[in-house]
Structures are given as C-alpha cells and as structure tokens.
C-alpha positions as CSV (number, residue, x, y, z in Angstrom):
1,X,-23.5,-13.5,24.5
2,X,-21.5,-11.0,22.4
3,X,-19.2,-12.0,19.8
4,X,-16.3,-10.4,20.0
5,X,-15.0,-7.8,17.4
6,X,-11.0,-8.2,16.4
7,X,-9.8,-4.5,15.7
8,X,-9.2,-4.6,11.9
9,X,-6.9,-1.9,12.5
10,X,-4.0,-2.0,14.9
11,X,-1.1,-0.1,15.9
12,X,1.4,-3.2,14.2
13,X,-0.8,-3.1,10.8
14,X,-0.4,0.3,10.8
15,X,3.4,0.3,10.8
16,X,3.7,-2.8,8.5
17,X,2.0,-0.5,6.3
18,X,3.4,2.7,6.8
19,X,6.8,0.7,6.2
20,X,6.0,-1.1,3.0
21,X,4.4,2.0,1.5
22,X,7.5,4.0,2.1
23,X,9.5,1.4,1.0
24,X,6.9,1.2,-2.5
25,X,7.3,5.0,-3.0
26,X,10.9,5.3,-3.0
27,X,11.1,2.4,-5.3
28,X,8.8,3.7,-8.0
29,X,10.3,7.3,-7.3
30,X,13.7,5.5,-8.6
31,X,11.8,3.8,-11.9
32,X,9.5,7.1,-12.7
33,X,12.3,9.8,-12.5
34,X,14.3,8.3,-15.1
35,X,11.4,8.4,-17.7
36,X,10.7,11.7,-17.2
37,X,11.9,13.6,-20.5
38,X,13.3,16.8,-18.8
39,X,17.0,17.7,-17.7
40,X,15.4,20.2,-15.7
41,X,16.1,18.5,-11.9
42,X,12.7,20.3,-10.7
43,X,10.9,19.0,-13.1
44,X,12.2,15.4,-13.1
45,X,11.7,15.7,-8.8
46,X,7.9,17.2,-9.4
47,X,6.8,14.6,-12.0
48,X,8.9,11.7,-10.4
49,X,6.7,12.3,-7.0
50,X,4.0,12.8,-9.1
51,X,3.9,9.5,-11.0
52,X,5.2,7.6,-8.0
53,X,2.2,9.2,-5.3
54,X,-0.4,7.8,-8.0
55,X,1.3,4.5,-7.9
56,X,1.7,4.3,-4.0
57,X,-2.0,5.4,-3.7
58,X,-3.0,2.5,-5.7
59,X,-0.4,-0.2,-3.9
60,X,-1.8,0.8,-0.8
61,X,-5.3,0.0,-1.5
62,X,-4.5,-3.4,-2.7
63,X,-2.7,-3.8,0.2
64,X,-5.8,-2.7,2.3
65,X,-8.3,-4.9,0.2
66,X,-5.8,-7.8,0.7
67,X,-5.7,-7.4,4.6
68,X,-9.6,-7.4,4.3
69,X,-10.2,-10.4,2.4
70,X,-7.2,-12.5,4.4
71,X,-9.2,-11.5,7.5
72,X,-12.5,-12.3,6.4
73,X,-11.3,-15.8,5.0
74,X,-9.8,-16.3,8.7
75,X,-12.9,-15.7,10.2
76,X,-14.9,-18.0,8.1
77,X,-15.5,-21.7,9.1
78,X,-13.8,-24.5,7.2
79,X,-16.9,-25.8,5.0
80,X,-14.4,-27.9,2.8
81,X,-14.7,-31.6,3.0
C-alpha cells in the first residue's frame, strides 16, 4: 500500500501566511520610514518599501523553513525513551 502524502501547502496555510506577512510589512514599513534621512515624502515612501520588502522577503522564508521542519518533526516517530 501507498502512504499517503499530506499537502504541504493548503488553502488555510496560505492565508495564515498571506496574513502574517502583511501584517510583518506594514510593521517594518512603520520602523524603516522613520530612518530614512529625507524630508522628501517620495523618497521616504520609496526607500521605506524598499527596506521593509527586503525584510518581509526574508520573514517569510523563515516562516516557510519553520512550517517545514514543524511538519517533518510531526511526521517522524517518537524514538525518545
């Protein structure tokens, strides 16, 4: 017999995701801007985003490497004891 393969990926995850990414941006969008040493509201919007996309791109790998390993630990069998 098969052994059945969970969908790593699901409709759920993907919201959870989508959710705590915006939420991430939006957060860092509000730390960045204010070190950005222009009075020039363009500017500060431009290298605010900037700053803040590099910084989301990197939260949500972590969180993708996270959901792997949590799922992969799950999947294991308890060898302890």
């Amino acid at each position: 017999m098969q052994k059945q393969e969970r969908k790593l990926v699901t409709p759920a995850s993907l919201a959870v995701d989508a959710v705590l990414v915006i939420i991430f941006f939006i957060y860092m969008y509000s730390v960045v801007s204010t070190h950005v040493p222009s009075k020039d509201h363009r500017m500060i919007l431009l290298w605010g985003t900037a700053g803040s996309m590099c910084l989301t791109i990197v939260f949500w790998l972590a969180l993708q490497m996270l959901r792997v390993i949590v799922k992969v630990q799950h999947e294991q069998p308890d060898s302890s004891g």
